[in-house]
MDAnalysis code that builds the backbone (N, CA, C; Angstrom):
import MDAnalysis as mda
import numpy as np

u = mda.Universe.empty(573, n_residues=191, atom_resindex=np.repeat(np.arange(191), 3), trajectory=True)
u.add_TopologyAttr("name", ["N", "CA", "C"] * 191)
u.add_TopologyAttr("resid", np.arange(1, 192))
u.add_TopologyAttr("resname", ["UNK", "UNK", "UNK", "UNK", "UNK", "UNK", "UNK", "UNK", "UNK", "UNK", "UNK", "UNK", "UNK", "UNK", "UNK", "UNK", "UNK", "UNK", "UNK", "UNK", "UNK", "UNK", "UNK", "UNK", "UNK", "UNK", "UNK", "UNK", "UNK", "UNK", "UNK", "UNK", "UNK", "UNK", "UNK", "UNK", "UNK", "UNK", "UNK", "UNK", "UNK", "UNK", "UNK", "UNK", "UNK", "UNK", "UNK", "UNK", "UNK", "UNK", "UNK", "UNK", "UNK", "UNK", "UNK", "UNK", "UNK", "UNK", "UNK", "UNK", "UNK", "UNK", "UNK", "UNK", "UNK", "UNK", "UNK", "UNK", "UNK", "UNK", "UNK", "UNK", "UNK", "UNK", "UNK", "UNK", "UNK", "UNK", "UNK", "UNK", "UNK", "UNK", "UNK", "UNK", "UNK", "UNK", "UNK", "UNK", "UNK", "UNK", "UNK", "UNK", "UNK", "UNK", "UNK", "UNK", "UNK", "UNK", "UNK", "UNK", "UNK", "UNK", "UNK", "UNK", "UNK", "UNK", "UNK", "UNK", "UNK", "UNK", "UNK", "UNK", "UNK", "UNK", "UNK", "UNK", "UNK", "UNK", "UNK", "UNK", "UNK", "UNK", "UNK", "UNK", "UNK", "UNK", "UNK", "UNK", "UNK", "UNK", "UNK", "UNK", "UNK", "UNK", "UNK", "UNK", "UNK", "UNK", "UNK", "UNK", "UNK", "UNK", "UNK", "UNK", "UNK", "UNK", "UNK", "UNK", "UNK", "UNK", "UNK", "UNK", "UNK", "UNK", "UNK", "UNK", "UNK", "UNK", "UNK", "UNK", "UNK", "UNK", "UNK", "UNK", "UNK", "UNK", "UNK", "UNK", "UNK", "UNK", "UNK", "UNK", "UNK", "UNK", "UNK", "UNK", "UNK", "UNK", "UNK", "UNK", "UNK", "UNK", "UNK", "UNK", "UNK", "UNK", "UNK", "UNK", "UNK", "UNK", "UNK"])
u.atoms.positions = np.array([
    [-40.518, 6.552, 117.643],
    [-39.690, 6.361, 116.504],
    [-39.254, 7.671, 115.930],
    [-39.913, 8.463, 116.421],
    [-39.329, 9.706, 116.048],
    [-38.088, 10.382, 116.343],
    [-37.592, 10.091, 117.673],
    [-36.526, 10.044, 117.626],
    [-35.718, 8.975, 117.184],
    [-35.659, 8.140, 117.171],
    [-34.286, 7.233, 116.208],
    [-34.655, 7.653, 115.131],
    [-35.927, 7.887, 114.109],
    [-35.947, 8.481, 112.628],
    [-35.028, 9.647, 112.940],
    [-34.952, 10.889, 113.929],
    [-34.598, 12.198, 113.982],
    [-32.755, 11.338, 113.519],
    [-32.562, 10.153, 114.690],
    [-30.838, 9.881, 114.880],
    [-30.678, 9.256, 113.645],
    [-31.648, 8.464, 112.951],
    [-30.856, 8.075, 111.808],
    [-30.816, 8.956, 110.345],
    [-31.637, 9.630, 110.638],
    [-31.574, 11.140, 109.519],
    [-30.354, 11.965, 109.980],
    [-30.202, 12.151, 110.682],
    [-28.889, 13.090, 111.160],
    [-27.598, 12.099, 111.309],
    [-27.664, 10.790, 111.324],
    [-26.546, 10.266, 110.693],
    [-26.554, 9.804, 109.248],
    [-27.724, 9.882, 108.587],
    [-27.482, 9.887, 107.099],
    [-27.041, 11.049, 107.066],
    [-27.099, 11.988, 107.165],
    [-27.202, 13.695, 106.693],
    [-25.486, 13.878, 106.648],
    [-25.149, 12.866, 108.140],
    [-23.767, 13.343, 108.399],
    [-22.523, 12.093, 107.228],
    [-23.255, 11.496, 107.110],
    [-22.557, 9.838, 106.157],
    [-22.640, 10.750, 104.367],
    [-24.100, 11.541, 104.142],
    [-24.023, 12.078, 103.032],
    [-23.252, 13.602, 103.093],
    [-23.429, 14.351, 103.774],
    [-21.957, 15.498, 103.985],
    [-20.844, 14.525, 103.899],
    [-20.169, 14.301, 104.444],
    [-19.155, 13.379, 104.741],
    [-18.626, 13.021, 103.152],
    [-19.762, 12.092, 102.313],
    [-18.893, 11.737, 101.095],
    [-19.161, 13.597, 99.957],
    [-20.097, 13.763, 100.555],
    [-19.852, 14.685, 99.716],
    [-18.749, 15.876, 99.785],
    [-18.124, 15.830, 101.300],
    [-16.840, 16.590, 101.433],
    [-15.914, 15.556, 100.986],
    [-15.657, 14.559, 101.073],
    [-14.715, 14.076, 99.890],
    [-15.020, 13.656, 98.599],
    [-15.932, 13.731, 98.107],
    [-16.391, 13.585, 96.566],
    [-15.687, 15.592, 96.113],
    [-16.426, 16.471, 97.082],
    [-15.567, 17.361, 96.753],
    [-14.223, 17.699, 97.117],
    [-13.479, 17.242, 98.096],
    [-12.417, 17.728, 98.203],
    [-11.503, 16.447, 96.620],
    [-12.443, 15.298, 96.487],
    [-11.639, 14.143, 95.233],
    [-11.971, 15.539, 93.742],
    [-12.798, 16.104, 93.897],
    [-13.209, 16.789, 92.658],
    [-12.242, 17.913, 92.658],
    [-11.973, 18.580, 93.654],
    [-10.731, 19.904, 93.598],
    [-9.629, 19.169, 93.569],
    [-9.126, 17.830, 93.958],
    [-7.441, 17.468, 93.310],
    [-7.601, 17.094, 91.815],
    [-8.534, 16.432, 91.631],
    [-8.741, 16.377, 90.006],
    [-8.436, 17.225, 89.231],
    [-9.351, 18.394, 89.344],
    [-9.340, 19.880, 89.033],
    [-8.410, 20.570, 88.636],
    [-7.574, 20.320, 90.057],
    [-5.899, 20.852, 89.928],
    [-5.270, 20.175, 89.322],
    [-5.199, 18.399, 89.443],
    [-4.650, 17.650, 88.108],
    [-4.375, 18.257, 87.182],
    [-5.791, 18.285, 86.771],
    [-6.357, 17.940, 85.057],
    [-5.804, 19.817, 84.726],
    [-5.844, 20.484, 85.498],
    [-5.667, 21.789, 85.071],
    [-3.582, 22.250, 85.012],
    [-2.969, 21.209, 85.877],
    [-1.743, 21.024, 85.545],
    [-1.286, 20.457, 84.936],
    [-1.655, 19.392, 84.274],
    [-1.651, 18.671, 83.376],
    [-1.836, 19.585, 81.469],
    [-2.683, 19.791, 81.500],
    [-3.199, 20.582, 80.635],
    [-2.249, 22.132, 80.362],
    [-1.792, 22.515, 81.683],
    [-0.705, 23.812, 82.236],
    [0.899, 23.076, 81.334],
    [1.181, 22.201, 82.093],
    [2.275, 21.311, 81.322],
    [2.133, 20.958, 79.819],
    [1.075, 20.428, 79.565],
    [0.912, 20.352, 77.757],
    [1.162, 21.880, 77.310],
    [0.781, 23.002, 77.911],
    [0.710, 23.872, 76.826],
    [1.959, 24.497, 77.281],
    [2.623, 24.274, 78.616],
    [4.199, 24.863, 78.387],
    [5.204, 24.436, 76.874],
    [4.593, 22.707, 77.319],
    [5.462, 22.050, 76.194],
    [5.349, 22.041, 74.694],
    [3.769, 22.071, 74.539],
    [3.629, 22.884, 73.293],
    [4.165, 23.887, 73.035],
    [3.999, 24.922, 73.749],
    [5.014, 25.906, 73.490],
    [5.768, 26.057, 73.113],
    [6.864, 25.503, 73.937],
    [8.390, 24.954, 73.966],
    [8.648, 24.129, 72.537],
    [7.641, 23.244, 71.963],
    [8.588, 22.743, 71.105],
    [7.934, 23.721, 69.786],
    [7.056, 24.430, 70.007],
    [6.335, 25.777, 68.596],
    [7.642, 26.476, 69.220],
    [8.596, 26.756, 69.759],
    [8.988, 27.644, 70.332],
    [10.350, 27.334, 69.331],
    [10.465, 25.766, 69.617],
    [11.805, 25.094, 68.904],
    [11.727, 24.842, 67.317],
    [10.411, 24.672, 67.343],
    [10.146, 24.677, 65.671],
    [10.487, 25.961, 65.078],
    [9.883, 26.984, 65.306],
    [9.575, 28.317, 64.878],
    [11.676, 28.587, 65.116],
    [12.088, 28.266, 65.759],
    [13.941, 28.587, 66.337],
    [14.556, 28.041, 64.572],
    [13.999, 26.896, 64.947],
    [14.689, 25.924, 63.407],
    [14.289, 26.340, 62.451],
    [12.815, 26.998, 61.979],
    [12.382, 27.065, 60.900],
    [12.865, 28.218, 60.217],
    [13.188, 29.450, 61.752],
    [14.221, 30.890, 61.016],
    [15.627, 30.571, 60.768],
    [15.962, 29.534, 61.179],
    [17.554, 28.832, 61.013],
    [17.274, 28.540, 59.668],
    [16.468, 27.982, 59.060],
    [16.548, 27.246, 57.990],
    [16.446, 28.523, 56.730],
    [15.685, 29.210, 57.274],
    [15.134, 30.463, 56.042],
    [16.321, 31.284, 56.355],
    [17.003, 31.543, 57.188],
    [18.197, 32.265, 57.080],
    [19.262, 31.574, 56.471],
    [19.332, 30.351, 56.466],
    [20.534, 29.545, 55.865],
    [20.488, 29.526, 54.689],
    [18.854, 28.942, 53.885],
    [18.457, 29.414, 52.610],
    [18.802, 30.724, 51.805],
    [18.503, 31.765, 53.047],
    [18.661, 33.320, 52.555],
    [19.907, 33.464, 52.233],
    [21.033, 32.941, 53.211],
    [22.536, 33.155, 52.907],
    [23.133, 32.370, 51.648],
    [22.597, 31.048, 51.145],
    [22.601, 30.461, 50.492],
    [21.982, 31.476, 48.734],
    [21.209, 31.856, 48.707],
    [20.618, 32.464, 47.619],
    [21.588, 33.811, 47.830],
    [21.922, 34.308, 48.799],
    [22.500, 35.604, 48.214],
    [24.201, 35.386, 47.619],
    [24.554, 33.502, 48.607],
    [25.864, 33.404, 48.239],
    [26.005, 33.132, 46.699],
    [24.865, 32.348, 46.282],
    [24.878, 31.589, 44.784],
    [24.484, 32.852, 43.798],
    [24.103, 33.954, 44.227],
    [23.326, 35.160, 43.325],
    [24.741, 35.702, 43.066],
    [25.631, 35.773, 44.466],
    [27.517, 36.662, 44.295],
    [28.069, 36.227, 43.382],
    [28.097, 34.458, 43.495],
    [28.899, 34.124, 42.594],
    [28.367, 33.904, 41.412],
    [27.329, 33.982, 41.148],
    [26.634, 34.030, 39.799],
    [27.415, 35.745, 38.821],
    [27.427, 36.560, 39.996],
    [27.112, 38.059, 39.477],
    [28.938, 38.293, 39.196],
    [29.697, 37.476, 40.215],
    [30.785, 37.614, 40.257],
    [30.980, 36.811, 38.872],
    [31.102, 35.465, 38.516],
    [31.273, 34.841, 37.110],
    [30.852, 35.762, 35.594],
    [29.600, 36.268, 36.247],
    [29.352, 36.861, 35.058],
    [29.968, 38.141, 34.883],
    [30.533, 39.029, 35.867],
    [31.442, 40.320, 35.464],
    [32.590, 39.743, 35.098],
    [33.268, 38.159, 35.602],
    [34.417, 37.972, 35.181],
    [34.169, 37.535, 33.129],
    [33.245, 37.494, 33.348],
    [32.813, 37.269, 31.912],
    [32.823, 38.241, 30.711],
    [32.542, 39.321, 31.710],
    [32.170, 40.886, 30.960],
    [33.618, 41.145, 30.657],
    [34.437, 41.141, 31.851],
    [36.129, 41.384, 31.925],
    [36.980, 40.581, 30.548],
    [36.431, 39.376, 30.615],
    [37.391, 38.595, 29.637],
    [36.894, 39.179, 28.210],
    [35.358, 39.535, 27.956],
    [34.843, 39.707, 26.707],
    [35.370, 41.494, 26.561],
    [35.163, 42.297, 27.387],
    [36.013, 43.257, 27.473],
    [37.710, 43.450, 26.957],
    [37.944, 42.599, 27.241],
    [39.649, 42.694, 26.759],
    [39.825, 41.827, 25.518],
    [39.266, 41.297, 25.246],
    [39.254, 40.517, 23.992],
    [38.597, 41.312, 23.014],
    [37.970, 42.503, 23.305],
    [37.257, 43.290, 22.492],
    [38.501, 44.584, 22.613],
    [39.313, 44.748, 23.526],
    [40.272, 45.897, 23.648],
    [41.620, 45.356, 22.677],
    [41.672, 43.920, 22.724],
    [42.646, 43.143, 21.671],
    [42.192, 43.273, 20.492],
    [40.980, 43.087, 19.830],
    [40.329, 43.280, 18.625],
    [40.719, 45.388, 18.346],
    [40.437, 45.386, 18.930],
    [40.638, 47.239, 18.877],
    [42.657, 47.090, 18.727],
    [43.539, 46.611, 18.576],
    [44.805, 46.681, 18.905],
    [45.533, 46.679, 17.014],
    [44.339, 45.317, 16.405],
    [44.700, 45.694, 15.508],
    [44.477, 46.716, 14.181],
    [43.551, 47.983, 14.600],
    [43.821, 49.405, 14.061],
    [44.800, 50.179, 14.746],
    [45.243, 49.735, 14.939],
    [46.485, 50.733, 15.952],
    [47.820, 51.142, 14.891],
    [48.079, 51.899, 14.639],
    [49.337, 52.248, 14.208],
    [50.381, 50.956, 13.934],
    [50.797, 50.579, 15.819],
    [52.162, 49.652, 16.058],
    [51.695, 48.629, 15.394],
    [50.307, 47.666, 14.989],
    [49.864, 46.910, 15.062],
    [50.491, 45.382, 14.537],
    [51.657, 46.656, 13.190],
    [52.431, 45.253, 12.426],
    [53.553, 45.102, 13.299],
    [53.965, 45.722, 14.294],
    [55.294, 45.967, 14.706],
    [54.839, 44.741, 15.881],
    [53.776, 44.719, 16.498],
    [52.933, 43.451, 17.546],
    [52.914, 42.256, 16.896],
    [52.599, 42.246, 15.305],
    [52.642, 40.978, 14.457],
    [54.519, 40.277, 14.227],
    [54.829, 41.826, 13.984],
    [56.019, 40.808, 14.239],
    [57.077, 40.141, 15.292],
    [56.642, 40.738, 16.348],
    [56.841, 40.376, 17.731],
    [56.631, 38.889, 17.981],
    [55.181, 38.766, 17.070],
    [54.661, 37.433, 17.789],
    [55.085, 36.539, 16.781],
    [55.442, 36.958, 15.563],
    [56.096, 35.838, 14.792],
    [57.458, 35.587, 14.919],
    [58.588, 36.380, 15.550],
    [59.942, 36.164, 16.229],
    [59.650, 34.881, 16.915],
    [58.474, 35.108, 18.053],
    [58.665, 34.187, 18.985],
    [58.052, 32.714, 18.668],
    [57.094, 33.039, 17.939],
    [56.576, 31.281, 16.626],
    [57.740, 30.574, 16.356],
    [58.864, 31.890, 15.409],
    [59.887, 31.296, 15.105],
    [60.879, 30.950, 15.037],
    [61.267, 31.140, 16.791],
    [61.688, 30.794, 17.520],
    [61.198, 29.327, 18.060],
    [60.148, 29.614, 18.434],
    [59.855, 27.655, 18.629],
    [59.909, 26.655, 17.742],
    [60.256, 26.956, 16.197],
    [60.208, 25.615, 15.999],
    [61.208, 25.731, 14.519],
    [61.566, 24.483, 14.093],
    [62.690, 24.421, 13.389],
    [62.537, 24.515, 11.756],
    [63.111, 24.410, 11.175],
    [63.056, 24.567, 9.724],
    [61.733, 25.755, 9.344],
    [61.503, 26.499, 9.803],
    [60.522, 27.245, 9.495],
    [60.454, 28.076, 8.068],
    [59.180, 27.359, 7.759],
    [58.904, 27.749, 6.222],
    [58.206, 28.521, 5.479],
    [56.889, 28.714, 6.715],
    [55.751, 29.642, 6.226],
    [55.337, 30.605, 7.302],
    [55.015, 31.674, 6.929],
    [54.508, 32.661, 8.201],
    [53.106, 32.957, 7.539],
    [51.479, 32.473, 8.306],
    [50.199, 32.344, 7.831],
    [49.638, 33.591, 8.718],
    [48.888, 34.603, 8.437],
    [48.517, 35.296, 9.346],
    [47.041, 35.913, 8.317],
    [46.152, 36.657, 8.533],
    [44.629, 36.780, 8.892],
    [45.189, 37.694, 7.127],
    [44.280, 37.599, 6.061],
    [44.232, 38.350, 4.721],
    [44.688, 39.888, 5.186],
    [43.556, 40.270, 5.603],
    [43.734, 41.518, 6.079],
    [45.532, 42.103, 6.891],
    [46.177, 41.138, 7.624],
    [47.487, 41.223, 8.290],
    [48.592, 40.615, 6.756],
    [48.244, 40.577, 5.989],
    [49.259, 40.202, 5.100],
    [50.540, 41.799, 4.816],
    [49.812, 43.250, 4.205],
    [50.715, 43.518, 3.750],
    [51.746, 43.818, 5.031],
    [50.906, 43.723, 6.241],
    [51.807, 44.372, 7.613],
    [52.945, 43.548, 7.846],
    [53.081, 42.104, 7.450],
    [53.650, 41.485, 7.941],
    [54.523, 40.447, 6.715],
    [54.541, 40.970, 5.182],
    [54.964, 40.663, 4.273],
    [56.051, 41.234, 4.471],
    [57.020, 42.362, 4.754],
    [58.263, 42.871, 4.522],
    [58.633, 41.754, 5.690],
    [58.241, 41.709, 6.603],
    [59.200, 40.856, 7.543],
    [59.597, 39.436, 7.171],
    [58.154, 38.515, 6.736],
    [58.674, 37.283, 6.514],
    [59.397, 37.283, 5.363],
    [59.446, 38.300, 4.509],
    [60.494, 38.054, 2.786],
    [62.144, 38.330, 3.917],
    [62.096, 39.165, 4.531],
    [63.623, 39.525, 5.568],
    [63.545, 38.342, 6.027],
    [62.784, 37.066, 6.164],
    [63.314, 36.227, 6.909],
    [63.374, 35.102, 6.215],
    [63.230, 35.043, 4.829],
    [63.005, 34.253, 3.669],
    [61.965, 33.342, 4.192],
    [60.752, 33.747, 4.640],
    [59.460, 32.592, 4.775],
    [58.174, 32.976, 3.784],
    [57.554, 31.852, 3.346],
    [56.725, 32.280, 2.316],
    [55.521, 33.133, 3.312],
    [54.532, 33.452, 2.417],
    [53.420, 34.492, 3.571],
    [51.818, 33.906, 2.937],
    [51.435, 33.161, 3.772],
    [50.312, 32.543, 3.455],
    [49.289, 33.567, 4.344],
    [47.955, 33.294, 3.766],
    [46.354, 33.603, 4.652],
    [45.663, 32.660, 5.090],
    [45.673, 33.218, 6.326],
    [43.512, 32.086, 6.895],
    [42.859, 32.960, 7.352],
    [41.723, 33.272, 6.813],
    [40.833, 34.107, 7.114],
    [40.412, 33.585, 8.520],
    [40.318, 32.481, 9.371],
    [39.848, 32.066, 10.510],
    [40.871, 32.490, 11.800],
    [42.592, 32.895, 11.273],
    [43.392, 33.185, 11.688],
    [42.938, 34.905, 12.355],
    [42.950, 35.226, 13.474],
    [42.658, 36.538, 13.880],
    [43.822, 37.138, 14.883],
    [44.624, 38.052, 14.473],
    [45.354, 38.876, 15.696],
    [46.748, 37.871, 16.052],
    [47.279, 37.731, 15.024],
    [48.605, 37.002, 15.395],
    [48.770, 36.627, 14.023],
    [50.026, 35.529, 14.074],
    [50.323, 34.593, 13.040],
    [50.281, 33.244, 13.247],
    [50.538, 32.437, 12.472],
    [51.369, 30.670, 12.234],
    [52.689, 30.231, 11.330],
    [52.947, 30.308, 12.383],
    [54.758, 29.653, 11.764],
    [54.782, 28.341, 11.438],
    [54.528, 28.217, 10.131],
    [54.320, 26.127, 9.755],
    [55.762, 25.853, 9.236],
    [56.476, 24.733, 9.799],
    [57.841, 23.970, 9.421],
    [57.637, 23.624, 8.059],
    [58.799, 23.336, 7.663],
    [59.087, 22.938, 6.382],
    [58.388, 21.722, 5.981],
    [57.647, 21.270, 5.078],
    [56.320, 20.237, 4.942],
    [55.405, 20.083, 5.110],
    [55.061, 21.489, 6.804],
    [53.683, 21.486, 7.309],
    [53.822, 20.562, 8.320],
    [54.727, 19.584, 9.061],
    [54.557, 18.901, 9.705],
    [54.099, 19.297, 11.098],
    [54.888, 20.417, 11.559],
    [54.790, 20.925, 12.658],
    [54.199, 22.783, 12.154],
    [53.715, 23.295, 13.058],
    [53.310, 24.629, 13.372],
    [53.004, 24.905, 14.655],
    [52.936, 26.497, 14.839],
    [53.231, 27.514, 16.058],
    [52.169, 28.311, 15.858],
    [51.351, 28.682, 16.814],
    [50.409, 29.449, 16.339],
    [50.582, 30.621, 17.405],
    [50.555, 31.847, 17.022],
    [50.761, 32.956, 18.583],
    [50.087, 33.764, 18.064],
    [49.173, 33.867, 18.528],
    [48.247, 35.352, 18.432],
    [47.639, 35.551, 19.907],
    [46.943, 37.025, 19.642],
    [46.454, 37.528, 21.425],
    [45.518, 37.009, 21.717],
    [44.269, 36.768, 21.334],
    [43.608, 35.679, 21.511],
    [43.950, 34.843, 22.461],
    [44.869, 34.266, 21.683],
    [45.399, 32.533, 22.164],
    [46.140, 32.788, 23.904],
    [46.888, 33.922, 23.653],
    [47.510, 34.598, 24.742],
    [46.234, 34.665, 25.891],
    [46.080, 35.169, 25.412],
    [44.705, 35.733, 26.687],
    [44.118, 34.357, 27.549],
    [43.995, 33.522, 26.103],
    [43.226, 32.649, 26.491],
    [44.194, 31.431, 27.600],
    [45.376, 31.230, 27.428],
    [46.073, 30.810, 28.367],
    [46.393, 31.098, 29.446],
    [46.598, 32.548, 29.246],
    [46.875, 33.210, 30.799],
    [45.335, 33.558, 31.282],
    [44.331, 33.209, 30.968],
    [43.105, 33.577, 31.745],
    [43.274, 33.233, 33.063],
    [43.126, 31.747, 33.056],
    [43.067, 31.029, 34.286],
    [44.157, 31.737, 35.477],
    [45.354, 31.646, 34.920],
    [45.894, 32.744, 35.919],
    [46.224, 34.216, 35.906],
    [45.259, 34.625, 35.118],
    [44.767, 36.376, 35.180],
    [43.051, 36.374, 36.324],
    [42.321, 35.413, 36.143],
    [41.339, 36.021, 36.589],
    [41.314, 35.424, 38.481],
    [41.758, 35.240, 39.571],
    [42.406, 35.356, 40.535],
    [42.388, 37.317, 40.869],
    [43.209, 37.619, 40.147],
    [43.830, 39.124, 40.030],
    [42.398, 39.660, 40.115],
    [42.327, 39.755, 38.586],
    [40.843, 40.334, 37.932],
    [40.012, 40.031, 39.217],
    [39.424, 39.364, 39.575],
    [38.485, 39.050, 40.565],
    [39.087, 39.891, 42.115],
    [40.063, 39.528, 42.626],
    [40.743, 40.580, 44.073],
    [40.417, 41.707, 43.230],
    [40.855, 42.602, 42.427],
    [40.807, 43.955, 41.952],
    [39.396, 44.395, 41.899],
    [38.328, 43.697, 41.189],
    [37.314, 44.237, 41.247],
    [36.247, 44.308, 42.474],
    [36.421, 42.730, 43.466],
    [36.117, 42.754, 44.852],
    [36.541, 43.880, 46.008],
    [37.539, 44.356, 45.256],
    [38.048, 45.691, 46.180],
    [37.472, 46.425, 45.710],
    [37.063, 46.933, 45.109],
    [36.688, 48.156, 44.696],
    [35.107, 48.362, 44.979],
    [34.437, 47.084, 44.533],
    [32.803, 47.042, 45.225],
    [32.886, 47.244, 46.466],
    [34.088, 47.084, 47.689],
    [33.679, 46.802, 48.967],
    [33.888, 48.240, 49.386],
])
């Protein structure tokens, strides 16, 4: 029995090699599987940290352009602000000027010119004696409003109708199409 024990030990030996060369050669495709598998997850992880991180500087740059666009036009509104309060302060300075009654009566020609039966010429206490020789030359009485600044009011006969023209008022109409200008002029000059 020793020999068939010897033949059936040496065909177990060869039945247990046997699975154990394919238990290992099943364990090295696994291996490589599980290790390409795992190779592929972390390309694709990658790839989409890759796509996140792409979008997330898209977004902080869009933000960034966004805050510096809203900071321009913030900075831009507010010099156009400085500009308008600037010249409205260079108009306030107009009436110490010498010409100043010779401007008052400029602007009351053209009051009274707009409107008919004209009866009264109203202009700021302080603008009275500048502008008293003119309205007596034009036979209109010469009233005050202290709220009245840098011009006159030409009121019709009854008060029904009135004209009001002062620089102020000027300014304040032609803003909208002064600051266009104002804005190109000063954009040139920052650039």
């Amino acid at each position: 029995m020793s020999k068939l024990g010897e033949i059936l030990q040496e065909e177990v030996l060869a039945e247990i090699n046997k699975i154990l060369a394919e238990a290992g050669a099943t364990a090295e495709m696994l291996v490589q599987k599980a290790e390409k598998e795992a190779s592929d997850r972390l390309s694709a992880h990658r790839n989409r940290t890759e796509v996140e991180l792409r979008a997330a500087i898209r977004r902080a740059a869009s933000a960034a352009e966004l805050t510096v666009s809203t900071a321009r036009v913030q900075a831009r509104g507010e010099v156009i602000a400085l500009v308008r309060k600037k010249a409205l302060a260079a108009l306030e300075e107009i009436a110490g000027q010498p010409d100043y009654g010779k401007v008052l009566e400029a602007l009351a020609e053209e009051a009274v010119k707009a409107i008919e039966a004209a009866e009264t010429a109203v202009v700021h206490p302080s603008d009275q004696v500048k502008l008293g020789g003119w309205a007596k030359q034009k036979g209109l009485k010469l009233g005050t409003d202290p709220e009245l600044r840098l011009g006159v009011r030409i009121v019709s006969h009854g008060g029904q109708r009135s004209v009001e023209n002062c620089l102020p008022g000027r300014l304040n109409r032609a803003w909208e199409a002064l600051v266009p200008g104002v804005a190109k002029r000063l954009w040139e000059q920052t650039q």
